[in-house]
N, C-alpha and C positions, 0 to 999 in steps of 0.2 A: 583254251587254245589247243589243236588238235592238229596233229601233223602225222603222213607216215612214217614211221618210224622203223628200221630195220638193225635189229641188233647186227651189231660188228662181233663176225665168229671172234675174231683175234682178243677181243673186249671178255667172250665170255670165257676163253680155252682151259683161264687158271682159276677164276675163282667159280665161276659157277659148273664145272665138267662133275664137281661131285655132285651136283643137288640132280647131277641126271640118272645118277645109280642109288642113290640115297634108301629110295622108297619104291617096293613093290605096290602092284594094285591095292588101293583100301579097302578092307574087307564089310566095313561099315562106318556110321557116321562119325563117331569117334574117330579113329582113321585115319577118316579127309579130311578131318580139322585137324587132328596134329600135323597132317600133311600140310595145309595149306599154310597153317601158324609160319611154321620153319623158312619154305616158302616165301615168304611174304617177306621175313626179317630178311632174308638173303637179297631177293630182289631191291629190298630199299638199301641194305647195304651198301649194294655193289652199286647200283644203276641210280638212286637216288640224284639229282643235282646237287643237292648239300646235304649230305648223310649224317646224322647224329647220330653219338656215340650211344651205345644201346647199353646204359647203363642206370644205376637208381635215381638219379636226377629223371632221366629220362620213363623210368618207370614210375615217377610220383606224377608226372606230367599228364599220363596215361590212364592212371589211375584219378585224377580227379575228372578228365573231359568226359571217361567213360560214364560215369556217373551223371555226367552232364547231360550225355545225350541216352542214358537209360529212364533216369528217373531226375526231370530237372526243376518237377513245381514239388519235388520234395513231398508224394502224397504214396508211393506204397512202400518202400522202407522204413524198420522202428530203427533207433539209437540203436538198439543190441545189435539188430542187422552192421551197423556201418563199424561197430566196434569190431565185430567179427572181420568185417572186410577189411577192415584198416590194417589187420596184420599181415597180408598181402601187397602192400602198397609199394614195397620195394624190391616186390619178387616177381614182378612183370615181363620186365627185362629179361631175366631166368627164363618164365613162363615160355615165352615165344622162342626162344633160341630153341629150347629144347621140346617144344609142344605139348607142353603141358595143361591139358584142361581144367585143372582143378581149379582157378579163381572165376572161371568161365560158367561152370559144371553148379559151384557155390551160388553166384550170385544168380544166375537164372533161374535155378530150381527155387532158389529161395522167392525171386521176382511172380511165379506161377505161382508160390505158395501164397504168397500175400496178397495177391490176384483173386484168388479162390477167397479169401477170409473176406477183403473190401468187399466183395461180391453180398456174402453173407450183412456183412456191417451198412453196408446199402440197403439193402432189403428188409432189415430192422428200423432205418431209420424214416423208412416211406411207412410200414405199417405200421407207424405211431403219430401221431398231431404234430406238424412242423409248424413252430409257431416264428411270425417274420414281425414280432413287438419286440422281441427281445435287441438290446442296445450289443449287438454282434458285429463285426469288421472283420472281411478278409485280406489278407496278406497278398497284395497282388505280386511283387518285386521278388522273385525265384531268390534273388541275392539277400533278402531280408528274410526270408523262411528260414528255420529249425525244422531238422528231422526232427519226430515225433519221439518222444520216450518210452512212448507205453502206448497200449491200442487203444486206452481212453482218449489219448491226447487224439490221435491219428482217427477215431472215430471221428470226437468233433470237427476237425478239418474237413474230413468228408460232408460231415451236416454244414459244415459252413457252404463248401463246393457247392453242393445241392442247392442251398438257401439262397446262392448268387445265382445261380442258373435257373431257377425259380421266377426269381425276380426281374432280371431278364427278358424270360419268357412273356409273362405279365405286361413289360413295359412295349414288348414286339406288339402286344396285342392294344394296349393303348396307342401306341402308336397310327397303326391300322383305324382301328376307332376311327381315330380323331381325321384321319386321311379320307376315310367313307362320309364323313359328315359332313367333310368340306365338299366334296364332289356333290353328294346330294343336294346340298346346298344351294350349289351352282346352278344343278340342273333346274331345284323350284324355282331358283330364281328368274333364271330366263325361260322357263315354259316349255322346257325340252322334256322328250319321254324320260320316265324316267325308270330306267335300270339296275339301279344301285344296292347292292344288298347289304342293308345295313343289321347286323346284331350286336346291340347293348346290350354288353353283361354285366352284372353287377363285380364288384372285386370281388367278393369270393368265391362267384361262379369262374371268375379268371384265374384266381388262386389256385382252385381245384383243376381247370385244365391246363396248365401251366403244371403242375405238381404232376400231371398225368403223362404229358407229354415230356416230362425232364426224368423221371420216373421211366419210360421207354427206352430214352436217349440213354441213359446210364448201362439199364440190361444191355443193349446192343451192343455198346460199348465193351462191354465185359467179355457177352459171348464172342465177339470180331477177336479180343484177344487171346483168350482157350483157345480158336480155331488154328492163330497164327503157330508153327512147325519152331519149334526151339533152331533148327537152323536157320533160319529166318534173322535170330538175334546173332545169331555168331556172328552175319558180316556188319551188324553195329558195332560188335566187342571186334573185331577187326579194324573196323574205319575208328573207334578210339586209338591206336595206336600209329593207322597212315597218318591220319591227320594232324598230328604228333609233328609228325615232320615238317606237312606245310599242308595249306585248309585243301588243296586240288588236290592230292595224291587219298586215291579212294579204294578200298574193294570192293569190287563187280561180284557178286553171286551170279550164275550164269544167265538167271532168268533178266537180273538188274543188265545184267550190260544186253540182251537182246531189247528189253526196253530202252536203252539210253541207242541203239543203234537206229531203231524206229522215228525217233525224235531228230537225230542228228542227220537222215538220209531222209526225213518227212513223208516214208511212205511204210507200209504195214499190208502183209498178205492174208488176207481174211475177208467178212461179210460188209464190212461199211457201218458197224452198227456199234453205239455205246453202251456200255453195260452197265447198270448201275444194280445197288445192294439198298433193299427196304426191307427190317426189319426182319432179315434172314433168309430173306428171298431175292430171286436177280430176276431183273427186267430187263426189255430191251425198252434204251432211251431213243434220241434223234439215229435217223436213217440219212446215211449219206445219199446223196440224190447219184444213181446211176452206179451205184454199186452193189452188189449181191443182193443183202438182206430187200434193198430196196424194189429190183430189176424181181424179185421171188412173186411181188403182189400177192404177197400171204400172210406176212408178217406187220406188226403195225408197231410204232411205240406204246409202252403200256404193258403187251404181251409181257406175262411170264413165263420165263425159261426153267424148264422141268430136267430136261435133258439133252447132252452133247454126243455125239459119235461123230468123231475124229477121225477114224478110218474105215471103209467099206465093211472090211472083215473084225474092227474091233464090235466089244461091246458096248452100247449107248453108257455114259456115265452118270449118274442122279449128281445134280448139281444145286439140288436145294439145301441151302444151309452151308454152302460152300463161300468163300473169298470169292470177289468179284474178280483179281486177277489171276486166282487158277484157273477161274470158267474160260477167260478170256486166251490162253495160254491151250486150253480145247479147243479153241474155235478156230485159233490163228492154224496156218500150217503152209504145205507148199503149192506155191501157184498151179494151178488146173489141177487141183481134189477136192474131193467133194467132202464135206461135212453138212453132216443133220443134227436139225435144231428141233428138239421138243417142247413144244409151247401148247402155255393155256392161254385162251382168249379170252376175254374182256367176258365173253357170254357163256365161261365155262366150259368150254368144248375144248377139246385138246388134237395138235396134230403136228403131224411131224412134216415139216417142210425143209429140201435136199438142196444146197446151193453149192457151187464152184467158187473153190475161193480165187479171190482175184489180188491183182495190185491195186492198195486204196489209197491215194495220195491225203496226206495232212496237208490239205494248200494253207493252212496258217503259218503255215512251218516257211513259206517261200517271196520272193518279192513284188510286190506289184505297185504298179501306177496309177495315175488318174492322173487330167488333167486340169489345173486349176485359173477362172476366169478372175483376175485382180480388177479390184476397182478402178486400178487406172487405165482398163480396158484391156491388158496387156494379157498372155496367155504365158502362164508357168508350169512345169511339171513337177509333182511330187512322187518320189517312189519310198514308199516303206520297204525297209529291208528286218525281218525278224530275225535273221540266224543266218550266220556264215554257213549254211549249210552244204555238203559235199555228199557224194556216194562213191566211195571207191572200190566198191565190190563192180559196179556195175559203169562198163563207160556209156553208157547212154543215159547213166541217171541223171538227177537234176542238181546241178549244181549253183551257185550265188553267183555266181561271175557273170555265166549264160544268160542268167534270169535278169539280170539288174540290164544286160547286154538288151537283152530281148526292149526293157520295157524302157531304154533309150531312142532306141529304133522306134517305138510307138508311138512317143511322146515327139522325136523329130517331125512324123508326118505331122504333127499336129500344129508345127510350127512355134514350139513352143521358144520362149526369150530367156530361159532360165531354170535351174533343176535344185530341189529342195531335195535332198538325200538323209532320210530319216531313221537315224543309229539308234534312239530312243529306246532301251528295255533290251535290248540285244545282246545278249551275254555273251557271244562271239562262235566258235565254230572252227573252219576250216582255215590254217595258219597261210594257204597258198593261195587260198582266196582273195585274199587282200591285195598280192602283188596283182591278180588279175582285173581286180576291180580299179584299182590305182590306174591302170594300164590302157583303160576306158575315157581316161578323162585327162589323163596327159602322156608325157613322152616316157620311152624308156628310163629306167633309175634304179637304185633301191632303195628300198621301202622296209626293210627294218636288219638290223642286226640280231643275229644270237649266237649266247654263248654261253657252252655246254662246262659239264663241274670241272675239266682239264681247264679250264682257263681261254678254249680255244673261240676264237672268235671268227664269224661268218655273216658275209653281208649278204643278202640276199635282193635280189632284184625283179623287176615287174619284165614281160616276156612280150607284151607289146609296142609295138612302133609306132603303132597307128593310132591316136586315141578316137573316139566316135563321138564326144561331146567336150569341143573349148570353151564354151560360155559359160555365164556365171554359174557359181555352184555355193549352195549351201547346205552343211549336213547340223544333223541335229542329234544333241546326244543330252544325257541324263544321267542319275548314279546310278545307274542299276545298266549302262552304258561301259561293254568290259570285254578285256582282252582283246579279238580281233578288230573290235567297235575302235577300241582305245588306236591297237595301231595304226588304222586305215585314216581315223579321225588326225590322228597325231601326225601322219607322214605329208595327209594332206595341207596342216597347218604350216609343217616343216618347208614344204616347197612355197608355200604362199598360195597355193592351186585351191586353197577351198576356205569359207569362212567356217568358225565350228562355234556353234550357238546353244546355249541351252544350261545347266547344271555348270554353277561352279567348277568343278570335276569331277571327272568321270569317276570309275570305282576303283579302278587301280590295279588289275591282274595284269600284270607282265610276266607270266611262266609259261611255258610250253610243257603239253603232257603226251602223255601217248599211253596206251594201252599195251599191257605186256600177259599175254596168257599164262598162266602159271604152269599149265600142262605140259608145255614147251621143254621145260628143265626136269621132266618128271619120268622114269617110264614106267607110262601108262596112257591109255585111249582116254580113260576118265577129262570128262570138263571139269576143271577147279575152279572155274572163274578167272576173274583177271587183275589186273591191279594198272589203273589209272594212276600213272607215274609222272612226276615231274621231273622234267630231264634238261632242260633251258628255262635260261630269262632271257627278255630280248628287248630290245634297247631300239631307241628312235635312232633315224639316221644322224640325230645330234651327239648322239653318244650317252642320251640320260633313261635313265629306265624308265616305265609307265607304272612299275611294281608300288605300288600305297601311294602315291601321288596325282598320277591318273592323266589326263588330260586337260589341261586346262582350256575353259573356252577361251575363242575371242572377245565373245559379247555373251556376260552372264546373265543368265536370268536366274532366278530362285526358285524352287517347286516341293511338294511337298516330301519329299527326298530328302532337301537339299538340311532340314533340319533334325533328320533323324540320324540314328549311327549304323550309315549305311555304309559300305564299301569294304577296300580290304585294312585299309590301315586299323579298322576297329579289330580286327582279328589275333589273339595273343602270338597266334603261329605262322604267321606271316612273314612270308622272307623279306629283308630287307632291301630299300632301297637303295642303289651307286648308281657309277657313271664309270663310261668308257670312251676310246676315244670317238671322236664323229668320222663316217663314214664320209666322201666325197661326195658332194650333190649340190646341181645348179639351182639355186632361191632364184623365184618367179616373180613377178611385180602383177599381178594381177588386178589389183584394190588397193587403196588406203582405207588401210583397218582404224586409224583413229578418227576419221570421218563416217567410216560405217557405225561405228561403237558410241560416237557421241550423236547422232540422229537417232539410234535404237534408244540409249539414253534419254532423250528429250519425250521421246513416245511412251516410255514405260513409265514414265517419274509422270505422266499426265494419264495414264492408265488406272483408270479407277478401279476395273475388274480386277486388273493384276494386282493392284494396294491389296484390295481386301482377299484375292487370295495366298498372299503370302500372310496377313493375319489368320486367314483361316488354318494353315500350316503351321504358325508357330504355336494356336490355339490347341488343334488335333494334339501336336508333339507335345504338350502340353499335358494333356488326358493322358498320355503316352506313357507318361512320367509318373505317374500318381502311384502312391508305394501301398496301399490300401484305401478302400473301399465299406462303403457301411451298407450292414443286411438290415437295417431297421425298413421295415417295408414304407412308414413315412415319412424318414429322413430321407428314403434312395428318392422317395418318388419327386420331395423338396428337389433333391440331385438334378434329376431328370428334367422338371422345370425349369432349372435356372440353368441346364445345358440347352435344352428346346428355344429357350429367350435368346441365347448365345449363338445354337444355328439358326435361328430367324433371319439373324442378319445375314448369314452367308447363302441365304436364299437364291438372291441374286445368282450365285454362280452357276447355278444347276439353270439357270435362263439364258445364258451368256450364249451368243452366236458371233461369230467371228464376220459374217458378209462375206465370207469367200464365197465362191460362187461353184459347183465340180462338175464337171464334166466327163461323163465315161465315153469309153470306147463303142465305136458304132458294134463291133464282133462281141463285146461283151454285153451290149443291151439285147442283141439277135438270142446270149446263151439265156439272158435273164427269164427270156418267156417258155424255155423249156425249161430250166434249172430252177425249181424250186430255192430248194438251198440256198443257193449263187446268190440268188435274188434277194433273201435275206439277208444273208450276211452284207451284200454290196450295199443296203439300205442303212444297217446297224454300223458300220465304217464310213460314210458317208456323212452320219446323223454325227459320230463322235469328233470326224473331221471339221465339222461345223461347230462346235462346243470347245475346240482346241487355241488358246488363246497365244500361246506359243509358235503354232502353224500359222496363226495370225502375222505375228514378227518377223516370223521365216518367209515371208512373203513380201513383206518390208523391205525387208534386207536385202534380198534377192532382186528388187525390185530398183534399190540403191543403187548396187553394186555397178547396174549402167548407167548411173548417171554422177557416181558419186567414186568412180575407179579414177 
């Protein structure tokens, strides 16, 4: 949850005016991490919503997440390593106050040493006979691992690693197998050409490519982390301490928050093109249709990329053997300049081809609709919403309100009786979004409370009069369904204005964060990055938080979510849930919910698909669970049969078609026959819209809702 945020001079004058004389320019990288260390502790100090006291409690807390998110399957640290660290464990706190590198400086260096040796102990253990008879089992459960004692113990682990990833491999390839022989099958059977390329290997010709190909995967593995810049690790060893505080409070290295700004405004100034890393080399993958790379007719996917020139007068960079996001970070840059891309083609020829970079929109990132034909003849509209998305650098950008606005409008010509609003996977976004969307679909009100670490409490309200759609409405949420999903979904349940269908509850972030530059308090020009702060919680117009509780539906359904330990309540650092008073607001009578709840009821409890896919979920959660695993290659493979017999039955769901029926837009079929792309993707959303048994119910309901209000 994201808002602008402007610091109050009056807030900073006493405690932060020193952190602005503190520190001259850094003269190296050392530096600007003790720079930032200090930094960092002050900002959560001061600005924090619930600030914890920065002391050895707080420093054991620090010290074991770190480790959590350094090293958490417990495979490159020995025992002596952690004995060593362990005497550090309550001088954390110390550490950052005063910016001190040393438990930093320790634990990395030693991290790259071990790095190097596994490297070595890998490449010993391939140039010797790996035998998969032996009666071996790995440790799958991080929580049931031992650091290793000694580098014998910590070798075998690796041989274990390898011997599971082996086996793996092997079973990908029976797999496959078995998949080509049914096809071909098929085709002898009914007399069709036949295309199929079938190769039977024997298992030890599997073994050995399987060994060869896990064997690659390893080195890759290795070199990708030599390549990675020791400051690179600092803003983990940083985000082990925000996150201390509460799981949203993060630091931004400056490259992470231009990426996180890219995602949250869904657009990116560069060629149109993905970049991917094989084996130490970058390619270019898919070409967005109509942008640069694509508009060049030079470039193809496939090409490798040799080299970048980023500016006229720089010099070209060699970019082999590089990180795919440093290539990526050469390419991007400012709208209308040019950069050159040096590539080899598919037939060995190399060329340098000069493109302008452009504005490339991520339309995944934004809202769209379709129209859906119901069996009872009737015409409904669905609009998928992924991200509260905003841009406030730019008032023309795109924002969620606009967009949901826009694909109201679309779905009215269409005459549609009803709107399915799909919250599903939507981690949330722009906090003022909400009120605008609310403001679409009813009257003036407010739509959430918050209230900041004073105690002070602030309601806030929706800015429209006017709404553009009073018919039924039904949104759709899940546990991965969070923050702005939760308030929008919640405000609407609150007024009675919407049914909310789908996942038990939602995931449960009720905080508000905001971005604080750290440069700001510094003097100096230097970018320090940032720090993702949590500075509110914010509360339904009822007065009860949405923080580890979430939203609850109207009418639940179960899904594969709903049985794993998904949300925020599973998180040790989670701020807690209250209640405050309720704000003032008129409840709507729109529906009877217990007439809606008991018809969806009667259909699901006669739902065969849905039975067997919540068995399929508690089954998966199941495997989920499993705390080791056996490398015996014909014990694993027994394994693999008697999971195969197990998803035989869940066959079924991969067949499953709902009979909705979708209809696009006349202006969207017209882009389809220029838009490559467009075309795809509207086929692939389409197909999974039709597989969605859930979209099914949501159509139900919505379909209820006039005959059953």
């Amino acid at each position: 949850m994201w808002k602008n945020f402007k610091l109050n001079k009056f807030l900073l004058l006493i405690p932060l005016t020193s952190l602005m004389f503190c520190f001259n320019s850094p003269k190296n990288d050392d530096e600007k991490m003790q720079t930032i260390m200090v930094s960092v502790k002050n900002t959560l100090s001061y600005l924090h919503y619930s600030p914890k006291p920065i002391n050895d409690a707080y420093s054991k807390d620090v010290y074991k997440h770190y480790f959590e998110l350094v090293d958490p399957a417990k495979r490159y640290f020995l025992q002596s390593d952690m004995d060593e660290f362990g005497k550090h464990e309550t001088k954390l706190d110390d550490y950052i106050s005063q910016g001190d590198l040393t438990f930093y400086k320790l634990t990395i260096d030693r991290l790259y040493q071990r790095v190097d040796e596994i490297d070595k102990i890998t490449q010993d253990i391939f140039s010797k006979p790996i035998s998969l008879e032996e009666d071996d089992a790995l440790t799958l459960e991080p929580k049931l691992k031992k650091v290793p004692t000694n580098k014998q113990e910590q070798y075998n682990e690796w041989k274990k690693y390898i011997k599971y990833n082996i086996l793996q491999e092997v079973e990908s390839m029976n797999s496959k197998e078995e998949a080509q022989k049914e096809k071909k099958d098929s085709v002898q059977k009914y007399k069709l050409k036949d295309t199929i390329k079938l190769q039977v290997l024997t298992q030890d010709q599997k073994i050995k490519k399987a060994t060869d190909e896990v064997k690659d995967l390893v080195k890759d593995t290795f070199t990708r982390f030599k390549k990675r810049k020791k400051m690179d690790w600092f803003t983990v060893y940083m985000n082990a301490y925000t996150e201390v505080f509460d799981p949203h409070t993060n630091y931004y290295s400056p490259k992470d928050k231009e990426d996180f700004d890219t995602q949250f405004t869904g657009k990116v100034i560069g060629i149109g093109a993905i970049i991917q890393e094989k084996k130490g080399n970058l390619y270019l993958g898919a070409l967005t249709i109509g942008a640069p790379a694509w508009k060049s007719k030079q470039l193809s996917e496939g090409d490798k990329i040799l080299k970048v020139k980023s500016k006229p007068k720089d010099d070209a960079v060699n970019v082999v053997g590089m990180l795919s996001d440093e290539a990526v970070r050469l390419i991007r840059g400012e709208k209308g300049t040019p950069v050159t891309l040096t590539v080899q083609k598919k037939d060995g020829t190399t060329k340098d081809v000069t493109m302008i970079r452009e504005e490339v929109a991520i339309e995944d990132t934004f809202a769209r609709s379709i129209v859906v034909n119901s069996p009872n003849g009737k015409k409904y509209g669905f609009i998928n919403l992924p991200s509260f998305n905003a841009d406030f650098e730019d008032a023309k950008g795109r924002n969620a309100s606009d967009d949901i606005k826009n694909e109201i409008i679309k779905l009215k010509e269409q005459n549609i009786e009803g709107i399915v609003l799909d919250l599903r996977n939507n981690g949330g976004g722009s906090l003022t979004e909400v009120g605008d969307i609310m403001g679409l679909f009813m009257d003036a009100g407010p739509y959430v409370q918050v209230k900041d670490g004073n105690g002070k409490i602030q309601p806030l309200k929706n800015k429209y009069e006017t709404p553009i759609w009073t018919g039924p409405l039904v949104i759709m949420q899940n546990e991965l369904s969070a923050s702005a999903s939760e308030i929008l979904a919640g405000v609407m349940q609150d007024y009675g204005r919407a049914m909310i269908i789908g996942s038990p509850q939602s995931f449960g972030k009720g905080t508000v964060q905001t971005f604080v530059d750290l440069n700001r308090f510094l003097n100096t020009e230097d970018d320090f990055g940032s720090l993702k702060l949590t500075i509110q919680k914010f509360y339904r117009v009822t007065g009860e938080s949405t923080q580890r509780k979430g939203i609850v539906s109207d009418i639940q359904m179960k899904d594969f979510f709903t049985y794993a330990e998904v949300g925020e309540r599973y998180d040790d650092f989670a701020l807690a849930w209250d209640k405050i008073p309720g704000a003032k607001f008129q409840k709507l009578n729109y529906f009877n919910i217990q007439a809606l709840e008991k018809a969806s009821a009667d259909r699901m409890a006669k739902n065969s698909n849905y039975q067997l896919l919540l068995e399929s979920a508690q089954w998966r959660e199941k495997l989920d669970k499993e705390e080791t695993i056996t490398l015996n290659i014909n014990k694993f493979n027994e394994l693999m049969k008697q999971r195969k017999a197990q998803i035989e039955k869940f066959k079924a769901l991969s067949k499953f078609e709902n009979g909705l029926k979708f209809m696009m837009y006349p202006k969207e079929i017209e882009r389809e026959k220029k838009d490559e792309a467009f075309k795809k993707k509207s086929e692939m959303w389409i197909k999974n819209l039709k597989k969605d048994p859930y979209l099914q119910e949501a159509m139900n309901i919505v379909a209820d809702m006039q005959t059953k209000s």
